[in-house]
N, C-alpha and C positions, 0 to 999 in steps of 0.2 A: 771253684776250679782255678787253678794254678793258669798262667799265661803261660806262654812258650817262651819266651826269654827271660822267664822265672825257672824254668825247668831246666834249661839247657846254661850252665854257666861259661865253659869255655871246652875249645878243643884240646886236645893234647897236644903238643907241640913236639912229642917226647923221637929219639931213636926208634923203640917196638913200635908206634904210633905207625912213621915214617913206610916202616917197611912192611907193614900189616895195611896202609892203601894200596899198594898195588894189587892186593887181595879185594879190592872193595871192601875192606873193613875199617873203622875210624874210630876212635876213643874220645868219650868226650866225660869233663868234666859236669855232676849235673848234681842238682837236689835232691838232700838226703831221704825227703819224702816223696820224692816222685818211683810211680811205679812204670814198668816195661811197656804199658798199652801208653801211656802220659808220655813217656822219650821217645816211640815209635811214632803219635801222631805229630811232635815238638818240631823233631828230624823231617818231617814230611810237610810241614807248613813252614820254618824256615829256610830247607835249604833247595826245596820241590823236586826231593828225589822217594823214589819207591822204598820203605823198607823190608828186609824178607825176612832178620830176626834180631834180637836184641841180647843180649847179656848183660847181668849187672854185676857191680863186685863192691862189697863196706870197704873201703882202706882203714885199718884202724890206725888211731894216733899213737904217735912214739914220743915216749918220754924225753925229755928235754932238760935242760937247768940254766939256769941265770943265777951265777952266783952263788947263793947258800940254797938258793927255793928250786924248787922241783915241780915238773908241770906236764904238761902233754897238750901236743897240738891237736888241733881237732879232728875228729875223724870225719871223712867224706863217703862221696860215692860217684861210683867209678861204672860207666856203660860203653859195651863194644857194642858197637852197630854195623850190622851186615845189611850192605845194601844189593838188592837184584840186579843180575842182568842186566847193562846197558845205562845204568845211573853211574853217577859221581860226582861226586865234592868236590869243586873247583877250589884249591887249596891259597893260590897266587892272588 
C-alpha cells in the first residue's frame, strides 16, 4: 500500500487551477499508479477535508530535442478533486 505523500506529489499551482477553487475544486499532481479510491482517501488524510468526487486524467508526454536526439518527457497523471460542502483547502 502506497503512503499518502507517495500518492499525492504536488498541487497545481496553475491559472484553470486558480479559478476552479472557488468551485471547491483543486488539481493536484499525483502517482501514475495510484487509483481514485487511493487520491480520495490521500486528500482526506492530508489535508482533513471531506471528498464528494474525483477525476483523473494521463497527460501524455510531448516530444522534445536537445540537439540532434529526440526524446519525450514523461508522461504523468493529473486528478481534479471535488471537495463537499463546507470543506476547503487552505491555499496561503
Amino acid at each position: 500500500m502506497m503512503e499518502n505523500y507517495n500518492i499525492i506529489n504536488t498541487l497545481l499551482r496553475t491559472e484553470k487551477g486558480a479559478i476552479m477553487s472557488g468551485r471547491k475544486q483543486y488539481l493536484f499532481s499525483v502517482s501514475t499508479s495510484a487509483n481514485k479510491i487511493q487520491i480520495k482517501k490521500a486528500v482526506e488524510n492530508i489535508f482533513k477535508v471531506k471528498v464528494k468526487n474525483v477525476n483523473t486524467q494521463v497527460v501524455p508526454g510531448k516530444p522534445k530535442r536537445v540537439r540532434q536526439t529526440w526524446g519525450n518527457t514523461p508522461e504523468w497523471k493529473k486528478a481534479l478533486v471535488t471537495l463537499k460542502d463546507g470543506h476547503k483547502i487552505d491555499l496561503a
